[in-house]
ZARO-660258 format. One record per residue (C-alpha): residue in three letters; x, y, z. Coordinates in nm, 3 decimals. Last residue first. Example, Ala and Ser with C-alpha at 12.3 -4.5 7.8 and 13.67 -1.06 7.14 Angstrom:
residues 2
[SER [1.367 -0.106 0.714]];
[ALA [1.230 -0.450 0.780]];
This chain:
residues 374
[UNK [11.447 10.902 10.965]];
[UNK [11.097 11.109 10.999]];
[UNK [10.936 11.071 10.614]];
[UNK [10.928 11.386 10.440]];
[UNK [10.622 11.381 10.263]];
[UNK [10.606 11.398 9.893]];
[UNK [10.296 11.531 9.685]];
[UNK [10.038 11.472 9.478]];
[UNK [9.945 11.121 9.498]];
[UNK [10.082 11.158 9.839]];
[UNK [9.798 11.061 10.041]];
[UNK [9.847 10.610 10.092]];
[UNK [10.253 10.750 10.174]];
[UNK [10.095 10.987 10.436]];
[UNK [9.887 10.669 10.560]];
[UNK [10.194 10.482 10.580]];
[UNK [10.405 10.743 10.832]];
[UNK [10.098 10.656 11.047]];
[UNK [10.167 10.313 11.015]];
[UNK [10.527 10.283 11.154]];
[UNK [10.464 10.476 11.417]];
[UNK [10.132 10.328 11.581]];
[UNK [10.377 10.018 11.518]];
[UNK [10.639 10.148 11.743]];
[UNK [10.377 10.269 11.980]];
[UNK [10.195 9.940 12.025]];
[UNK [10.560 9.746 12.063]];
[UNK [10.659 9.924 12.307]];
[UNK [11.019 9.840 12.273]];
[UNK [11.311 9.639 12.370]];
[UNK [11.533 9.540 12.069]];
[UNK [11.438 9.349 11.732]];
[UNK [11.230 9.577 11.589]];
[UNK [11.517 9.892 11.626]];
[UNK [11.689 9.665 11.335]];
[UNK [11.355 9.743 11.107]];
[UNK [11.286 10.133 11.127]];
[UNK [11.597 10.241 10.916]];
[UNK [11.494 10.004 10.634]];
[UNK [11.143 10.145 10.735]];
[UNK [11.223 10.494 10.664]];
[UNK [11.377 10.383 10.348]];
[UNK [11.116 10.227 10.190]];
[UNK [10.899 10.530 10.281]];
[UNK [11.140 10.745 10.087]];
[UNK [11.115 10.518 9.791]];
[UNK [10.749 10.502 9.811]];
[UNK [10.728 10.879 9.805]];
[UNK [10.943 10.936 9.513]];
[UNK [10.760 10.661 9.319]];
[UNK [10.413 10.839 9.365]];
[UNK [10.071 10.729 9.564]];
[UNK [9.707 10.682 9.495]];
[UNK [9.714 10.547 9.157]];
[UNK [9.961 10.280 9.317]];
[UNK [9.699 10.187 9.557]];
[UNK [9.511 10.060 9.261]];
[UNK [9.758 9.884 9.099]];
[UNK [9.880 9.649 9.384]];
[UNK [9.533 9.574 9.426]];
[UNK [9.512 9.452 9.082]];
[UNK [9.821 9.302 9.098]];
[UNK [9.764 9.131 9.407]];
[UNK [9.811 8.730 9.290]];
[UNK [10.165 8.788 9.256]];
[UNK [10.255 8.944 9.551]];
[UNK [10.637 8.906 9.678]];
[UNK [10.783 9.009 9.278]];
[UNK [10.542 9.266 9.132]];
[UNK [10.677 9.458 8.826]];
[UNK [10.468 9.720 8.651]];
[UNK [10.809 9.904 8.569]];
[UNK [10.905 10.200 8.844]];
[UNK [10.563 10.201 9.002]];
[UNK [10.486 9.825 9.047]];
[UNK [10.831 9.770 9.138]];
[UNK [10.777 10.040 9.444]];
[UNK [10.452 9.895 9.530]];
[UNK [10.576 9.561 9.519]];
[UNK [10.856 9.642 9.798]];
[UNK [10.604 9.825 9.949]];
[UNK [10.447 9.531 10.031]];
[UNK [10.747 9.354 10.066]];
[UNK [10.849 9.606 10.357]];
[UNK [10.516 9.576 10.518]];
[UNK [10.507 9.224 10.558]];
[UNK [10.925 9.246 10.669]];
[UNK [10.774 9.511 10.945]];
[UNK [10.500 9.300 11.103]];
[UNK [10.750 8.983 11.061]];
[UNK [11.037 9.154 11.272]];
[UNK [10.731 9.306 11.508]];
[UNK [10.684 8.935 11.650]];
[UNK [10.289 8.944 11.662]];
[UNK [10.070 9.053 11.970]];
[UNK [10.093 9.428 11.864]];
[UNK [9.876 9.347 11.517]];
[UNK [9.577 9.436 11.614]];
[UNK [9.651 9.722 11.756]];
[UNK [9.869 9.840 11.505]];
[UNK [9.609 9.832 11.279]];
[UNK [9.326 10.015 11.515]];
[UNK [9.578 10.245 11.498]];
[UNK [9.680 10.313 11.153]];
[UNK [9.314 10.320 11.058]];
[UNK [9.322 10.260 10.666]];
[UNK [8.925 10.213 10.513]];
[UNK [8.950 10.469 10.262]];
[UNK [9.329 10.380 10.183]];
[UNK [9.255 10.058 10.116]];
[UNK [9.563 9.835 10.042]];
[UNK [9.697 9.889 10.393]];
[UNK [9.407 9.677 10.623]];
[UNK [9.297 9.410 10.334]];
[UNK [9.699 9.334 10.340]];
[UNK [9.697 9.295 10.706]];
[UNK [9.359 9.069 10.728]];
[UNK [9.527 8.831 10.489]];
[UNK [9.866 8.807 10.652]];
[UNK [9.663 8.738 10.983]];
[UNK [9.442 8.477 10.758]];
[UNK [9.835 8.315 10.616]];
[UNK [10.014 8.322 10.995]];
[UNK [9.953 7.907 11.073]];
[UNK [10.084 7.884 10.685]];
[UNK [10.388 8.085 10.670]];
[UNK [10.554 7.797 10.807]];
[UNK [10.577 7.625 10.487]];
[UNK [10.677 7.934 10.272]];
[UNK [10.970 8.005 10.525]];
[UNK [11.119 7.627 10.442]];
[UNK [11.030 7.659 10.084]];
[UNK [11.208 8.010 10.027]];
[UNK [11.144 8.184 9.704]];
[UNK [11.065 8.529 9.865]];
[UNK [10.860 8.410 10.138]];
[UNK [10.542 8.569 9.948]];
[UNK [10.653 8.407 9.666]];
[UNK [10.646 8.073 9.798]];
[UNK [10.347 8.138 9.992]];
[UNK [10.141 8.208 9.697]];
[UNK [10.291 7.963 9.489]];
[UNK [10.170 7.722 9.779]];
[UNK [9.850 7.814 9.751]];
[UNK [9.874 7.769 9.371]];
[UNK [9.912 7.424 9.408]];
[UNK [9.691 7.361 9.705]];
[UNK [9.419 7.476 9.527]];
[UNK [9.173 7.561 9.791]];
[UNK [8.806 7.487 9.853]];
[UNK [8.834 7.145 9.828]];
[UNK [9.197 7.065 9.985]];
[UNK [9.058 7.282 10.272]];
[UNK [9.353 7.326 10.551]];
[UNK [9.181 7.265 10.897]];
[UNK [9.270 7.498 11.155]];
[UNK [9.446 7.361 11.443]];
[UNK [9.665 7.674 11.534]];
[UNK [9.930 7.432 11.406]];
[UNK [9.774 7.371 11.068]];
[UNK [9.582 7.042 10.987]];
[UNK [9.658 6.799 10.714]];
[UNK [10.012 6.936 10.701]];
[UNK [10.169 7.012 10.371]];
[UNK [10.472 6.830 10.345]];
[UNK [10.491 6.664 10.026]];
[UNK [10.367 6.971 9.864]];
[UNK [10.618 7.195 10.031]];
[UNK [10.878 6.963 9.834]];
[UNK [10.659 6.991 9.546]];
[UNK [10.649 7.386 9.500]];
[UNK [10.997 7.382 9.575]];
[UNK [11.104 7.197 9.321]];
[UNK [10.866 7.343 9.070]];
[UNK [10.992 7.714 9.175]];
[UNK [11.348 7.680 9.136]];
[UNK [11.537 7.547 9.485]];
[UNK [11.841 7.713 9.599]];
[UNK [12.168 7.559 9.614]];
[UNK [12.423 7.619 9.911]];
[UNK [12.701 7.842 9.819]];
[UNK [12.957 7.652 9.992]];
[UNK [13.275 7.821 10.145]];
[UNK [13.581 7.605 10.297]];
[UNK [13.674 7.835 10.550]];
[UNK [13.993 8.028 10.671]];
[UNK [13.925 8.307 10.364]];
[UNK [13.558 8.388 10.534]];
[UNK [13.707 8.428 10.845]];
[UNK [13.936 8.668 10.745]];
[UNK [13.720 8.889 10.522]];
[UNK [13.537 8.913 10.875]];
[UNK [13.165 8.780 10.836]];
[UNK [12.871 9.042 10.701]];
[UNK [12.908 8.948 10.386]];
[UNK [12.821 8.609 10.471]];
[UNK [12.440 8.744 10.477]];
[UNK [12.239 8.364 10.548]];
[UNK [12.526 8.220 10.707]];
[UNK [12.586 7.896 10.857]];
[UNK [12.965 7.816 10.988]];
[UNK [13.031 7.440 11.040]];
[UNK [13.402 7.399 11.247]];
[UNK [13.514 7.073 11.268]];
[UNK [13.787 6.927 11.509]];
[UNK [14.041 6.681 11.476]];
[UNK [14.321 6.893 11.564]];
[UNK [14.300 7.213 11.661]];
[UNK [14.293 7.477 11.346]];
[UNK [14.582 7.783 11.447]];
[UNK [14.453 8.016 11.240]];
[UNK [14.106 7.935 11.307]];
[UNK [14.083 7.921 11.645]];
[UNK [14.203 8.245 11.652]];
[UNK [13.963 8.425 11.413]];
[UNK [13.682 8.253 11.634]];
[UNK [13.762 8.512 11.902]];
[UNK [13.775 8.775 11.679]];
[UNK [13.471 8.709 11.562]];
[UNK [13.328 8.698 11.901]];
[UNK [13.505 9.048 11.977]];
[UNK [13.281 9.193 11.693]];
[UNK [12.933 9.045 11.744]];
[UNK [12.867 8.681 11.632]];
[UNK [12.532 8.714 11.434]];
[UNK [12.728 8.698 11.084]];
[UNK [12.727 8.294 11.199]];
[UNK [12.391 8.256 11.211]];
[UNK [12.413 7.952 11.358]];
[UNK [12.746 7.860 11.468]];
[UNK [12.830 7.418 11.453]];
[UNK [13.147 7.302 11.631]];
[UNK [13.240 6.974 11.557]];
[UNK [13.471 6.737 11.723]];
[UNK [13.575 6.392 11.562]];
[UNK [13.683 6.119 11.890]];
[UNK [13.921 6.038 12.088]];
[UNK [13.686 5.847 12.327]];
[UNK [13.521 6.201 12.374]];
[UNK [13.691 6.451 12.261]];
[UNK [14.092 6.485 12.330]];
[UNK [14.098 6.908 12.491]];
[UNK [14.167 7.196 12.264]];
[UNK [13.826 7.218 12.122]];
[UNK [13.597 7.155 12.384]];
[UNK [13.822 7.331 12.666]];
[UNK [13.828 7.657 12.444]];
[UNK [13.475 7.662 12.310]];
[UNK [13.362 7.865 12.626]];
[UNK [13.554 8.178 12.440]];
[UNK [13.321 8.111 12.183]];
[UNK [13.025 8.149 12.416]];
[UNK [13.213 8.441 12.607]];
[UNK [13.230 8.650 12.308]];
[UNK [12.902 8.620 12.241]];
[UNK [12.655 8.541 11.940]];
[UNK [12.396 8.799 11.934]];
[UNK [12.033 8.846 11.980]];
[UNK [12.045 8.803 12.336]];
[UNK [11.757 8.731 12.581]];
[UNK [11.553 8.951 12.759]];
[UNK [11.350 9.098 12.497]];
[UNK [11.279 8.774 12.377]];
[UNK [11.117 8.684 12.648]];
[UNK [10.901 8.983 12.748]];
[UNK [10.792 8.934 12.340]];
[UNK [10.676 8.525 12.416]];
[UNK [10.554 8.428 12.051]];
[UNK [10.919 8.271 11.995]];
[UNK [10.968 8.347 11.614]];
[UNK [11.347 8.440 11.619]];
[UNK [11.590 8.467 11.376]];
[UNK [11.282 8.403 11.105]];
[UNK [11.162 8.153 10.864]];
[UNK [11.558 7.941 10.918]];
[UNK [11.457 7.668 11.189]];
[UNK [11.161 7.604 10.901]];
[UNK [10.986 7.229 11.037]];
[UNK [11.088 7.000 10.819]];
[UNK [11.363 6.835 11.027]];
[UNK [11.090 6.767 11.309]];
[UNK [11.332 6.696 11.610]];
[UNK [11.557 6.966 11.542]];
[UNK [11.248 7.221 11.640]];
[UNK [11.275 7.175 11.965]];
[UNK [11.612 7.250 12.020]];
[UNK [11.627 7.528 11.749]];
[UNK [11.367 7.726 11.980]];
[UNK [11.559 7.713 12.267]];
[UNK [11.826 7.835 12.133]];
[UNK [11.699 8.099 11.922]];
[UNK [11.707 8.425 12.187]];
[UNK [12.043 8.303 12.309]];
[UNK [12.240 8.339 11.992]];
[UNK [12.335 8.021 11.863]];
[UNK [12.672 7.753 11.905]];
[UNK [12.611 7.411 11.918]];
[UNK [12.853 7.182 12.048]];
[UNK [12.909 6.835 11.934]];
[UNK [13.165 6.597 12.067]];
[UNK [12.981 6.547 12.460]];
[UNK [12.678 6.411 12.246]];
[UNK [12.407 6.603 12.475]];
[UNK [12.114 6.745 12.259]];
[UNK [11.882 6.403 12.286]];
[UNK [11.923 6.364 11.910]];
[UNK [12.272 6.346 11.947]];
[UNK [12.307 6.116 12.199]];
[UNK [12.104 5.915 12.022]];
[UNK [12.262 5.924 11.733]];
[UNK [12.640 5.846 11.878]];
[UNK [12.493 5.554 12.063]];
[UNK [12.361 5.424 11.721]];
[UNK [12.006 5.388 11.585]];
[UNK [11.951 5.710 11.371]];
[UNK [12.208 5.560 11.113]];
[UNK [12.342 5.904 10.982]];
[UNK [12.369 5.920 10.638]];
[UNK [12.706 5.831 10.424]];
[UNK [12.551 5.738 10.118]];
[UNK [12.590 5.362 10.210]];
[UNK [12.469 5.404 10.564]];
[UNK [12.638 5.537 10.885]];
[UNK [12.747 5.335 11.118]];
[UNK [12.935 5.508 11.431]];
[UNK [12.733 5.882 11.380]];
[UNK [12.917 6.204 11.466]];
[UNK [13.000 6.263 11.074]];
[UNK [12.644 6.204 11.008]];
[UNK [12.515 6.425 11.292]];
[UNK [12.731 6.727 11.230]];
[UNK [12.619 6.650 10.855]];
[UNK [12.246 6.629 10.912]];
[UNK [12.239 6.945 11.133]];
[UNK [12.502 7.141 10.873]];
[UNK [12.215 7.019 10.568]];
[UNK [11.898 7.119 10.830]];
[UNK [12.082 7.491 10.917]];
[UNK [12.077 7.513 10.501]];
[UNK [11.781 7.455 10.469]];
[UNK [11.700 7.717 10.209]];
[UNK [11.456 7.923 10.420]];
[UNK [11.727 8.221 10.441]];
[UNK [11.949 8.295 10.139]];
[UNK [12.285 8.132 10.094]];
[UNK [12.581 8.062 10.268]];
[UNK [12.747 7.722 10.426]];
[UNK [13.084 7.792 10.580]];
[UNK [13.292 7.476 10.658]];
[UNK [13.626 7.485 10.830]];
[UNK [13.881 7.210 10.925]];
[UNK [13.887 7.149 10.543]];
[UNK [13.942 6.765 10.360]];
[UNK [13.624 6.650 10.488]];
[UNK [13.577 6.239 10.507]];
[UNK [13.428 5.998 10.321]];
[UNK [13.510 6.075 9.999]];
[UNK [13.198 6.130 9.799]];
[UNK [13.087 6.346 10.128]];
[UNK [13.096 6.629 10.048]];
[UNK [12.963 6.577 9.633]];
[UNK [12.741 6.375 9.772]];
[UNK [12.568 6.623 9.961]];
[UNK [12.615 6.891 9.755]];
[UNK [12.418 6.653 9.472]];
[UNK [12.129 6.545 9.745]];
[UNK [12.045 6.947 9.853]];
[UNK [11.783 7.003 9.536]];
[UNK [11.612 6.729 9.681]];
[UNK [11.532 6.759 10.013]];
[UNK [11.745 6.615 10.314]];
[UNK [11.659 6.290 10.478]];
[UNK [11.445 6.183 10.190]];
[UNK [11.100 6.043 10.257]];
């Protein structure tokens, strides 16, 4: 099995044609569930390695590689906001696992309330020894920050500096998923790659390759009952196009299911039976199912187009009888407002009690338009 899937081979030859990198800055963008963090994992690790192969891999054997894959080579440092840490660690070790579905999917809420969302100040500020001292054995450096638009204000700044003045023989990898979001000045100080996407074959076969005999949660996948084919499609859409969060949408598919039987009946909605049984799950997904939904409700509406839900059409059609554009829009737009406040300290019961009240006056506005609270 390839290292790194297919549509990532030609960028990777195209680095590493050479040998070595001609910038002191990398900054990999592109949509989420790309694998991008697994291409900056696999180069850090490459260019940390003593004998790589002929196209430049990492050997897996070395000193260098096992120090690596044991999360202490003293040249690498690996720079995350708290709250994913752990959960990149253990990940790494199963490349195909999605480190990119979600910035956080620890299933521990008190947790990851109490841990930081942001990359620090003081973390790049803690950079300073490792990057102006001699490495180990005089050796290549590299700094890899994941999500790198998640470095808060003074942490940019922070970075800025090292930048301007590159030390020597040192490496920084930047992954992005909204680049955007980085200082104009950083952006200009790095080497950007727009990392390819997959089309929908591609994927579809890469996820193929790795579809797990038996989920997570131990339930068995069906091969008889189900065509794995179009279950994938499924997922793929319902990820937006992105193999690696398609893949490890899988253990949550029957929860998906039960949600979307829950808001595309309006005779049978109970907002709060709904949000209590969905309190135990990371609100960021609750609200991003919800958001495509209405996503697809809103395309459905303006010109009978349904991008994250394919196989609901029908559905899709018969809630829309119910409701009006002007309502979905403003709906939209409450829960665009809605969505960062997911990812702080809340009651998670209440906020979704919220969130799907508000949706049972979008499933009654056929004839009118409610003012959504902002």
């Amino acid at each position: 099995m390839d290292l790194l899937p297919a549509w990532q081979q030609n960028m990777w030859e195209r680095l590493m044609r050479d040998g070595t990198l001609r910038s002191h800055a990398l900054l990999l963008k592109g949509r989420p569930g790309i694998g991008k963090y697994l291409f900056a994992h696999m180069l850090a690790k490459s260019l940390l390695c003593a004998t790589p192969d002929t196209r430049s891999f990492a050997c897996g054997q070395c000193v260098g590689c096992n120090w690596f894959e044991q999360h202490s080579h003293p040249n690498f440092a690996l720079i995350v906001p708290d709250a994913l840490a752990v959960i990149l660690i253990s990940q790494t070790s199963d490349a195909y696992r999605s480190t990119e579905a979600s910035a956080v999917s620890s299933s521990d809420q008190s947790a990851k309330q109490r841990t930081g969302q942001q990359i620090t100040v003081d973390q790049i500020r803690g950079l300073n020894d490792f990057v102006y001292l001699t490495g180990h054995q005089a050796g290549y450096k590299i700094v890899l920050i994941y999500p790198a638009e998640t470095m808060n204000t003074a942490a940019s700044n922070a970075l800025l500096k090292k930048l301007e003045e590159p030390p020597e023989n040192t490496l920084f990898i930047l992954v992005s998923h909204q680049s955007q979001r980085l200082l104009p000045t950083i952006r200009s100080r790095c080497l950007q790659i727009a990392m390819p996407a997959p089309d929908i074959e591609m994927a579809i076969e890469w996820m193929l390759q790795r579809w797990p005999q038996r989920t997570e949660t131990g339930r068995q996948i069906d091969a008889q009952q189900r065509d794995k084919q179009q279950y994938a499609h499924k997922l793929l859409a319902l990820s937006g196009f992105s193999p690696f969060t398609a893949l490890s949408l899988l253990d949550a598919i029957e929860q998906h299911q039960q949600f979307i039987e829950a808001v595309s009946t309006r005779a049978r909605f109970d907002p709060l039976a709904l949000a209590g049984a969905m309190q135990k799950q990371e609100l960021t997904v609750t609200i991003d199912w919800l958001q495509k939904w209405c996503y697809d409700l809103t395309g459905f509406l303006a010109d009978k187009r349904v991008r994250y839900h394919p196989d609901l059409q029908a559905r899709i059609q018969s809630v829309c009888q119910q409701i009006n554009l002007q309502a979905c829009l403003g709906y939209l737009q409450f829960l665009n407002a809605r969505q960062p406040l997911s990812r702080h300290p809340v009651n998670p019961r209440l906020f979704l009690e919220e969130i799907f009240i508000q949706y049972g006056r979008l499933l009654a506005s056929e004839s009118s338009v409610p003012e959504f609270d902002e």
